[in-house]
C-alpha positions as CSV (number, residue, x, y, z in Angstrom):
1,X,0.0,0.0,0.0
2,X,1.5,3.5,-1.1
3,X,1.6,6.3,1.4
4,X,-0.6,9.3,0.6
5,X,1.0,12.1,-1.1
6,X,0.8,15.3,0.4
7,X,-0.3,18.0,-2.4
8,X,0.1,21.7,-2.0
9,X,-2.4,24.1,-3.6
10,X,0.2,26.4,-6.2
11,X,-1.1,30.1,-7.1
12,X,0.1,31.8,-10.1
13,X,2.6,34.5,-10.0
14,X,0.7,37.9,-10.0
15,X,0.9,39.0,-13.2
16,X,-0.3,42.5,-14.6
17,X,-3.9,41.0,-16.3
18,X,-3.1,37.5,-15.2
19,X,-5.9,36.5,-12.6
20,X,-5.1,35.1,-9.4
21,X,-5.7,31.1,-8.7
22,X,-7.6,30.6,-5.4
23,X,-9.9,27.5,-4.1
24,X,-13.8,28.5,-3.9
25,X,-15.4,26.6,-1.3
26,X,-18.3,23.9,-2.9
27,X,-22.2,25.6,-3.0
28,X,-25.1,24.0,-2.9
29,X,-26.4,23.9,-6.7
30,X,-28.6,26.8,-7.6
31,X,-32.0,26.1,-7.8
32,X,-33.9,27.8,-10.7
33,X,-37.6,28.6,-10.2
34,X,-40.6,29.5,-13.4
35,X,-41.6,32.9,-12.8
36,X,-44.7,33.7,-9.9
37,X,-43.5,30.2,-8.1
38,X,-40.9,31.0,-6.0
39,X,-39.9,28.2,-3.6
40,X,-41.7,25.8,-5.3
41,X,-39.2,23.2,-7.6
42,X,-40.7,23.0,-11.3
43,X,-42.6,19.9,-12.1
44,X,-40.7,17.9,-14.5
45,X,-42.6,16.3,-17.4
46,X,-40.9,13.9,-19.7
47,X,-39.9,14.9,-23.3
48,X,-41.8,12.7,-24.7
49,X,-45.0,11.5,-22.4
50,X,-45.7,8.7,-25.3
51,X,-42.2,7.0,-24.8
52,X,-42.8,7.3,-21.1
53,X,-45.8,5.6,-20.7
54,X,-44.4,2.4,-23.5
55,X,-41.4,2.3,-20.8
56,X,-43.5,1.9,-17.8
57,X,-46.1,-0.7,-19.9
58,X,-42.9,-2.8,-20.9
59,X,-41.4,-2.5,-17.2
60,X,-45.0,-3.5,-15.8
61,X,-45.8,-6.1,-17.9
62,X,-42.4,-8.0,-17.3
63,X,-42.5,-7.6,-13.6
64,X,-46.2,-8.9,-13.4
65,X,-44.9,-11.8,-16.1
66,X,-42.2,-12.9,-12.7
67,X,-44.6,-12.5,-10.8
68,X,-47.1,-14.9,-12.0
69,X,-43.6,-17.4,-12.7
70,X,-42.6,-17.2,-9.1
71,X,-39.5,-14.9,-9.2
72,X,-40.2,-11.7,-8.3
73,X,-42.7,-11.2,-4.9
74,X,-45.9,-9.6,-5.8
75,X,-45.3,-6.5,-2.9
76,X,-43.1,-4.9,-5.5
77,X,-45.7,-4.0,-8.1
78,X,-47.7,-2.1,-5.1
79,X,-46.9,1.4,-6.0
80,X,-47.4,0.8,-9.8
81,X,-50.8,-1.4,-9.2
82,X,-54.1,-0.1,-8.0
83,X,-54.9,-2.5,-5.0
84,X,-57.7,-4.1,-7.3
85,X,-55.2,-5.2,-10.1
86,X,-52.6,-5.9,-7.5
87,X,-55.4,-8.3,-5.9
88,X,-56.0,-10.0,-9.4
89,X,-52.3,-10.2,-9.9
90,X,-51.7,-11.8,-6.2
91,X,-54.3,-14.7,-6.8
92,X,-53.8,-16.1,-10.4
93,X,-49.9,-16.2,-9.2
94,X,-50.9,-18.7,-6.2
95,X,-53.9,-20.3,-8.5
96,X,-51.1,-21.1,-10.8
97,X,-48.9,-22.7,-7.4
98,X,-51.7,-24.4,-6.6
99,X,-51.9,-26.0,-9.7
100,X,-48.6,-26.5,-9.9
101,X,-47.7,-28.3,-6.5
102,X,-51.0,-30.6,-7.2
103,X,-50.7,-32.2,-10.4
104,X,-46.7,-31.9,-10.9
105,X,-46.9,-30.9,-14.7
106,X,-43.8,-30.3,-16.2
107,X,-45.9,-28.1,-18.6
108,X,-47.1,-25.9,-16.0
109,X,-43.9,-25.9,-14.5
110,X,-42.3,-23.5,-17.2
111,X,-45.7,-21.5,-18.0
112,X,-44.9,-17.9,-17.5
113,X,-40.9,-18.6,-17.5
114,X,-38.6,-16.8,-19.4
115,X,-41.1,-14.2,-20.5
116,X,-40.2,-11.8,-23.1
117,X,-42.5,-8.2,-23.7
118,X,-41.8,-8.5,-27.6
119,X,-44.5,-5.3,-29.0
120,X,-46.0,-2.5,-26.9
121,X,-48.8,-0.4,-28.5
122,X,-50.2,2.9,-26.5
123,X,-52.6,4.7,-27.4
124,X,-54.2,8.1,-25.2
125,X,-57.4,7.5,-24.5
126,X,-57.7,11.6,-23.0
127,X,-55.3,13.4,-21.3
128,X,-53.4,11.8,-18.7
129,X,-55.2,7.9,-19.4
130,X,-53.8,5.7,-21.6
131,X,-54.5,2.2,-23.2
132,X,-51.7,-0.1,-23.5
133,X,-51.8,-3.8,-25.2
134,X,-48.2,-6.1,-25.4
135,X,-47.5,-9.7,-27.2
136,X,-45.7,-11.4,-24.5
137,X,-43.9,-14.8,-25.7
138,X,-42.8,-17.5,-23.0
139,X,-41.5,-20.7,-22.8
140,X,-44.6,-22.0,-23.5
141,X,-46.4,-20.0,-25.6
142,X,-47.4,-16.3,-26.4
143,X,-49.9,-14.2,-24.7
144,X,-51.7,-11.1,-24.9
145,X,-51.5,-8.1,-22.4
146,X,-53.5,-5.3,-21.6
147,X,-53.8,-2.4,-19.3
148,X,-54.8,0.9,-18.7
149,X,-52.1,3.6,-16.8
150,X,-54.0,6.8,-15.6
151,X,-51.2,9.5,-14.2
152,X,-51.5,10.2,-10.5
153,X,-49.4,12.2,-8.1
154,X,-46.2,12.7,-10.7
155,X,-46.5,8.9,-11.1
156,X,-48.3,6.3,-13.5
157,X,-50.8,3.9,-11.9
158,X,-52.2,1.0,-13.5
159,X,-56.1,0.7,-13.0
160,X,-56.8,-2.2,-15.3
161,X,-54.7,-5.2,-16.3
162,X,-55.6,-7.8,-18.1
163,X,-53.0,-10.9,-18.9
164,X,-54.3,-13.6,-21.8
């Protein structure tokens, strides 16, 4: 292990015109407010709201996909899930344990593994409420996906979802 080097702050010679070198001491980063709103940070919308809304469809989709395989626990789609959806979600994934513990089916043992969201289509149903369908392929075979995203509190929440 090398011992630290000790390391001197050097200030240019004082030059007629030549500026001075000296060490500023770190700021907080300003913080730029719209016009009328001072003290309140500016809401940040996404460039494109379209591409937004086909990333958190495609995110969704693949995390309700584990969850119905048994690899991901369904707790972590509460924030994204209405508790209605995240209901649905929670009993066809332990309807498809079930099933799977009673008969012993190879078959169902790899339905819903290695899902893949292949095609996302959104389209705005009115402002803020969108309509999303997805082709989902599997081991075993390919589904469809639905769902309905309506913007809350700076965040997108899924009211309707509908897995094929």
């Amino acid at each position: 292990m090398s011992a630290a080097i000790p390391i001197r702050a050097v200030e240019a010679p004082e030059r007629a015109g030549s500026p001075t070198i000296r060490q500023i001491p770190p700021q907080a980063p300003a913080r730029i407010f719209p016009p009328g709103q001072a003290g309140t940070p500016p809401v940040l919308l996404p460039a494109d709201e379209l591409s937004e809304v086909r990333a958190v469809t495609r995110g969704t989709i693949q995390a309700a996909m584990e969850v119905l395989a048994g690899i991901r626990p369904v707790h972590q789609l509460a924030r994204r899930l209405d508790p209605r959806c995240l209901a649905a979600l929670q009993h066809r994934a332990c309807l498809i344990r079930r099933e799977i513990t009673r008969t012993g089916n190879p078959a169902l043992a790899r339905l819903h593994r290695n899902s893949i969201v292949r095609s996302v289509r959104v389209c705005e149903v009115a402002e803020g409420i969108y309509e999303a369908s997805a082709v989902v392929v599997d081991d075993v075979r390919a589904r469809a996906v639905a769902l309905r995203l309506e913007r809350g509190k700076q965040v997108w929440r899924v009211t309707e979802l509908v897995i094929g």
